[in-house]
C-alpha positions in Angstrom: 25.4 23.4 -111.7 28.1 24.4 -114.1 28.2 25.9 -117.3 30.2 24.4 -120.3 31.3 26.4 -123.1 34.6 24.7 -123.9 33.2 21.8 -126.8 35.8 22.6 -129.3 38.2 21.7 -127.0 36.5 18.6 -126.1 33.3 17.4 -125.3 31.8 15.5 -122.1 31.6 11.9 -123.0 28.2 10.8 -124.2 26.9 8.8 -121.7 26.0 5.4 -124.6 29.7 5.6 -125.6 30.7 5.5 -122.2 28.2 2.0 -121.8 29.7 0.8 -124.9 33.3 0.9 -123.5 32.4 -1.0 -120.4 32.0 -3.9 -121.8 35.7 -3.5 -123.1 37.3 -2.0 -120.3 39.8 -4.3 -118.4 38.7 -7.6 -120.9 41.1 -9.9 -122.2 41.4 -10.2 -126.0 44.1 -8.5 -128.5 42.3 -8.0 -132.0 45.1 -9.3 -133.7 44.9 -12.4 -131.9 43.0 -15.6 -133.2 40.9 -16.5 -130.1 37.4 -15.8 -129.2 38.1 -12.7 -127.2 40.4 -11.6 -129.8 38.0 -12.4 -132.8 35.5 -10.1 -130.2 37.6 -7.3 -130.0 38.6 -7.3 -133.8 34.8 -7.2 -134.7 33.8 -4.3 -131.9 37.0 -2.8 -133.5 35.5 -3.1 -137.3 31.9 -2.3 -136.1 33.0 0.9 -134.9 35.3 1.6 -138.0 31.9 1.4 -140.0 30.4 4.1 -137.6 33.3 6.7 -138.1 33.2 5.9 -142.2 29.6 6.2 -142.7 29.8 9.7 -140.6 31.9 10.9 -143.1 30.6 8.8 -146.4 33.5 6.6 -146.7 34.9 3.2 -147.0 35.8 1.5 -143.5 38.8 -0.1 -145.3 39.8 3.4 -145.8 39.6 4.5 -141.8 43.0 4.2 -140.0 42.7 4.5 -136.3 45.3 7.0 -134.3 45.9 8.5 -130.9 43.7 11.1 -132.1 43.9 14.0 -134.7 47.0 15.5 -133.7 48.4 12.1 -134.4 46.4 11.7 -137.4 47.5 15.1 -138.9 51.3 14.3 -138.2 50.8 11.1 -139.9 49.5 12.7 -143.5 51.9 15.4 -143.3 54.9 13.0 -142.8 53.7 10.3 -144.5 53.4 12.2 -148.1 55.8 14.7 -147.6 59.8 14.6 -147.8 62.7 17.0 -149.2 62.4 18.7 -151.5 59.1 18.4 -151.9 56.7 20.9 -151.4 54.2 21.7 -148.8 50.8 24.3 -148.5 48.8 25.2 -145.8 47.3 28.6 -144.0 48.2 30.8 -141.4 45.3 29.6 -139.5 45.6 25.5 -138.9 46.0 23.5 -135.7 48.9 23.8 -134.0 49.4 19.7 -134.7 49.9 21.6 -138.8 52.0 24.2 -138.5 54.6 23.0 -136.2 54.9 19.9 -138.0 54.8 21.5 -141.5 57.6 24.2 -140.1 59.6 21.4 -138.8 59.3 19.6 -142.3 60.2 22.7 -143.6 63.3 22.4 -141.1 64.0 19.4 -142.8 64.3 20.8 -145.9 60.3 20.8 -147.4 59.7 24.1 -149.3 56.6 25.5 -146.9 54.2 28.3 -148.5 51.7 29.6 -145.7 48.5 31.1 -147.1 47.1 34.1 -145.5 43.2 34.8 -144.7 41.3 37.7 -144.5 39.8 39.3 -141.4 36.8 36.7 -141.2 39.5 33.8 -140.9 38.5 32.8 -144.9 40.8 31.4 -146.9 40.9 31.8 -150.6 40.4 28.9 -153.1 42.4 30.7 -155.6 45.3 31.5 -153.5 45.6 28.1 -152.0 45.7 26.8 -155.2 48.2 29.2 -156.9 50.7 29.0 -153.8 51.1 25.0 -155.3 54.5 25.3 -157.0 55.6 22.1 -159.2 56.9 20.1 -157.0 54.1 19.8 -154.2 53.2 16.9 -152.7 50.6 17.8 -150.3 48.1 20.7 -149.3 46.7 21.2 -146.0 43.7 23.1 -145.0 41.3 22.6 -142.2 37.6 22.0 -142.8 36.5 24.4 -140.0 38.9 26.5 -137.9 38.6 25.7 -134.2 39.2 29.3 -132.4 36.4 31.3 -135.3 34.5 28.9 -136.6 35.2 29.8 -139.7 34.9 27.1 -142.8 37.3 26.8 -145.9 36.4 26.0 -149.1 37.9 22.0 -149.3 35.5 21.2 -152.4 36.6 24.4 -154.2 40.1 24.0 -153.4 40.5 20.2 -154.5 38.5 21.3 -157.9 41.7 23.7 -158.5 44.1 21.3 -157.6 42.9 18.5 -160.6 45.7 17.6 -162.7 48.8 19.0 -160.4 49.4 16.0 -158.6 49.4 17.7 -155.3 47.3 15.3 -152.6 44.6 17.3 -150.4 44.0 16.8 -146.6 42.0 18.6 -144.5 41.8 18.4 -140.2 38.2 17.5 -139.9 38.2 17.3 -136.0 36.2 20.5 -135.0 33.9 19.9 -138.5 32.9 15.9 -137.2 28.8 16.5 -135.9 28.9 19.8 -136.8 28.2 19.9 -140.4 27.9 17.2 -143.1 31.1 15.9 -144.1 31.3 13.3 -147.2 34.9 12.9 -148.7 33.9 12.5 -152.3 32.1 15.8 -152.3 35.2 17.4 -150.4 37.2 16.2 -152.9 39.8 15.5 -150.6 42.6 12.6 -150.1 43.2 12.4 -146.5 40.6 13.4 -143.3 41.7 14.1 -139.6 38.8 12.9 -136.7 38.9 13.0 -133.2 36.7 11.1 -130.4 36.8 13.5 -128.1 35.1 16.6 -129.8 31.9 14.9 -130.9 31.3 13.2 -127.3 33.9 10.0 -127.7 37.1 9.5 -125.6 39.9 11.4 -125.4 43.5 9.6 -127.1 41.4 8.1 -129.6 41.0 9.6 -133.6 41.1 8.8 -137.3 42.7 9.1 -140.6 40.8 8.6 -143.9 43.2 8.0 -146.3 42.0 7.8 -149.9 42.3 4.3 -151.7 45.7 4.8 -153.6 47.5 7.2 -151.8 50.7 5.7 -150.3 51.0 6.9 -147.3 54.5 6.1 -145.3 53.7 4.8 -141.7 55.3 6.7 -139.1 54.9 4.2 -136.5 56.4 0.8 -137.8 56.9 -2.5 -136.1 53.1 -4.4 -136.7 50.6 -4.9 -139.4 47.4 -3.2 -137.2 45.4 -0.5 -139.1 46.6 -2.1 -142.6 50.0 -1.4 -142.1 49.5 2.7 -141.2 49.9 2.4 -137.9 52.0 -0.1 -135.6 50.5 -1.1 -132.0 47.5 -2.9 -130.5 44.4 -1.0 -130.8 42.6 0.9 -128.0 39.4 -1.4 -128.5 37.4 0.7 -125.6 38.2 4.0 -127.2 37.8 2.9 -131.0 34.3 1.5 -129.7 33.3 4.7 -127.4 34.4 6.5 -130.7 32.4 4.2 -132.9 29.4 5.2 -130.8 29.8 8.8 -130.6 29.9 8.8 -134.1 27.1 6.7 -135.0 24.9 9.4 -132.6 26.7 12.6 -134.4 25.2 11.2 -137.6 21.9 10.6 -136.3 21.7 14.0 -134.4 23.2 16.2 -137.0 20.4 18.3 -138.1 18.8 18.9 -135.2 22.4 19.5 -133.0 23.2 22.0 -135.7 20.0 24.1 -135.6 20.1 23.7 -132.0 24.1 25.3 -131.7 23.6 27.8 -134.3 20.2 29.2 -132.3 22.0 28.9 -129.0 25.0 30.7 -130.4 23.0 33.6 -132.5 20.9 34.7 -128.5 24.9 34.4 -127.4 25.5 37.4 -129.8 22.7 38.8 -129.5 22.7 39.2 -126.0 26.5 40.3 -125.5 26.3 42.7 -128.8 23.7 44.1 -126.3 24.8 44.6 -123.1 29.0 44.4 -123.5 30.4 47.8 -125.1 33.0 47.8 -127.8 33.0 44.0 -128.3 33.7 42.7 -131.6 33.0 39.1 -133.0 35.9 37.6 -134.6 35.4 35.4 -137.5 32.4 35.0 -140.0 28.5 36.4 -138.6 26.8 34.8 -141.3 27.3 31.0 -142.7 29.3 29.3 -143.6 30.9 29.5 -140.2 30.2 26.6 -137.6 27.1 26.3 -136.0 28.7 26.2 -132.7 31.3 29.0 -132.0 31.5 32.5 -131.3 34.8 34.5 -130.6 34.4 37.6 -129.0 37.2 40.4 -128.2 36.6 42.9 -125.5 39.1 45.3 -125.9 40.9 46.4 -122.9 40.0 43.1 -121.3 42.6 40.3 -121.2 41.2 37.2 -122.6 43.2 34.9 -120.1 41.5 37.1 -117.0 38.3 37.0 -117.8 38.7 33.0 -117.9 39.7 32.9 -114.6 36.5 34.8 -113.5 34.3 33.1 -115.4 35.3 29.6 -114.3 35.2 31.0 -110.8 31.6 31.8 -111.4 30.7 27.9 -112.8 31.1 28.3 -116.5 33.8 26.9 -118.5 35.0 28.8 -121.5 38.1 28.9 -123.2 40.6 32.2 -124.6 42.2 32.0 -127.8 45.6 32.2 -126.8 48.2 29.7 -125.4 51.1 30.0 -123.0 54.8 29.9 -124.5 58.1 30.2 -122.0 55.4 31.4 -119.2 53.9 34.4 -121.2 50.9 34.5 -122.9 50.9 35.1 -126.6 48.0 36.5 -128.4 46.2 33.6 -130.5 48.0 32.9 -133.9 44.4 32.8 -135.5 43.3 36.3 -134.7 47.1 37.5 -135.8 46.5 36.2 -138.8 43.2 37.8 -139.1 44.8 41.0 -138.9 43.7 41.9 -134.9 45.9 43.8 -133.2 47.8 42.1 -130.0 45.3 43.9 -127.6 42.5 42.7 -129.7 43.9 39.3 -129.8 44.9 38.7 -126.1 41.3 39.8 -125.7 39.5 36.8 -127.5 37.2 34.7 -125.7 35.4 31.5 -127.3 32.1 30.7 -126.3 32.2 27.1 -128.0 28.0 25.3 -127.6 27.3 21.4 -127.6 24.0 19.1 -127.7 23.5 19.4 -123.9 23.8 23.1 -123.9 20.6 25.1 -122.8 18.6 28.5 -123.6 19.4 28.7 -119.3 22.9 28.1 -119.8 22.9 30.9 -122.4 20.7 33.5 -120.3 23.1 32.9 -117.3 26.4 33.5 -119.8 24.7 37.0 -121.1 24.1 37.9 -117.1 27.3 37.4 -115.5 29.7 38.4 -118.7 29.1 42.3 -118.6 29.7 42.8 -114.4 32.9 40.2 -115.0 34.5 41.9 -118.5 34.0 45.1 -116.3 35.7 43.9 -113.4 38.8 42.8 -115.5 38.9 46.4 -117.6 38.5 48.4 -114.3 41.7 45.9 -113.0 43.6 47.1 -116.3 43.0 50.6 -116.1 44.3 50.8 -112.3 
């Protein structure tokens, strides 16, 4: 049986959203269509826009449904921001964030990027005082999905009363992991995505405040109140619907169960794995579900490899650009070194995660990060 440790990338389908979308899969009936399977469609589509509001204490006429977050993000970034206007977020955000705000900034958007410190944290304060006159939008993620570290949204949309700047944050890897209610965050636009609470992939959300005009970026139908063009993917929005409805029931316990499963995680490579060091925050708030390791002289993308070959799925915090693999822009920004940050492993838990799963992990890593350091130093 295999081992999977790669959540914040994207969950296994719960097996009740997968029911749900049978009953949608391959049946007639477009929600915008006046019929009885369209008027069935359009109400499985509303029933689950009630699910993903009330898991984040909002309106339904307020949820927009997307392709998923990276779709969602784009859409708040271009759809409140133009030249000259200005534009904030950190060093640390999605890549779905910072290329599009660069490529705004391409366009002529005046871009400030805020810095963090070596935990991943970002400062109220300097997010705040990076917002020239003149800016239209701020962007900072709820939790970041490499460290698990969480900003301070509430804190940040307090400082940001009276400019007239509008606040979004990317919610996706912060959905069933922690409580999330937009009035207490303060902020005007939310990112979700199906796929990393246990819904399908290619389906998300975005909450957009009552109020804000947002521009839609995909034009040519009145779906989603006008923010976004096309017939609606009613299996997805329902699987989504579902998986949401069980990430609000299962919160507290999922959360006590990920932060226990992730603290023996520690515990257990702090003691057995020389010279490793956690990256991002050891003490809350951080999310409940994600450690980030670094084994120096070990390359992150190796011990991958080995690791998947011996059943369990984890995940290094870099990426491949032009063939070569570039250290992760998160642990950069946190002030790693290269080594350090080609090094990074995540170690991401989920509700069907065991104590077993964990005990097999703390076995198998020490032999495998010393196979890969003994291949380095050949």
């Amino acid at each position: 049986m295999r081992i999977y440790l790669d959540h914040n990338a994207g969950a296994p389908l719960r097996a009740e959203a997968r029911e749900a979308m049978l009953g949608f899969l391959g049946a007639p009936g477009n929600p915008s269509s006046a019929h009885r399977e369209g008027a069935r469609a359009r109400a499985a589509v509303e029933t689950a826009r009630t699910e993903v509001a009330a898991l984040i204490g909002a309106r339904a006429a307020d949820v927009a449904f997307t392709s998923g977050a990276t779709e969602a993000n784009n859409l708040a970034l271009r759809g409140l921001v133009r030249p000259p206007a200005g534009l904030v977020t950190t060093a640390i955000e999605h890549a779905s964030v910072l290329e599009t705000a660069r490529a705004l900034a391409r366009e002529g958007v005046r871009l400030a990027v805020v810095p963090v410190d070596d935990e991943g944290g970002v400062s109220a304060s300097d997010v705040v005082a990076a917002c020239a006159p003149g800016t239209a939008l701020v962007t900072v993620g709820l939790v970041n999905g490499e460290v698990g570290s969480v900003a301070p949204v509430a804190a940040i949309a307090a400082g940001l009363h009276g400019t007239g700047a509008r606040l979004h944050t990317d919610a996706a890897q912060a959905a069933g992991r922690m409580p999330i209610d937009v009035g207490v965050l303060g902020v005007d636009l939310l990112s979700l995505s199906a796929h990393k609470l246990g819904g399908p992939a290619g389906v998300g959300a975005l909450w957009v405040r009552s109020g804000v005009a947002l521009r839609a970026q995909m034009t040519g139908g009145p779906q989603e109140r006008g923010r976004r063009a096309g017939t609606e993917n009613v299996a997805g929005i329902v699987g989504f619907g579902e998986a949401a409805r069980l990430a609000r029931r299962e919160l507290a316990v999922a959360t006590v169960h990920a932060g226990r499963l992730v603290d023996r995680l520690w515990a257990g490579i702090q003691a057995r794995i020389p010279g490793v060091v956690r990256n991002g925050p050891a003490s809350p708030p951080r999310s409940p579900n994600t450690l980030n390791v670094s084994f120096p002289g070990c390359s992150g993308e190796s011990l991958v490899v080995l690791l998947d070959l011996a059943g369990i799925a984890a995940s290094a915090g870099s990426a491949c650009a032009a063939g070569a693999v570039e250290p992760s822009h998160v642990l950069v920004a946190m002030g790693r070194d290269r080594e350090t940050a080609r090094s990074g492993l995540r170690l991401s838990v989920g509700p069907g995660t065991t104590e077993a799963d964990v005990e097999r992990v703390v076995a198998v890593l020490p032999e495998l990060v010393a196979q890969v350091r003994r291949g380095a130093a050949a």
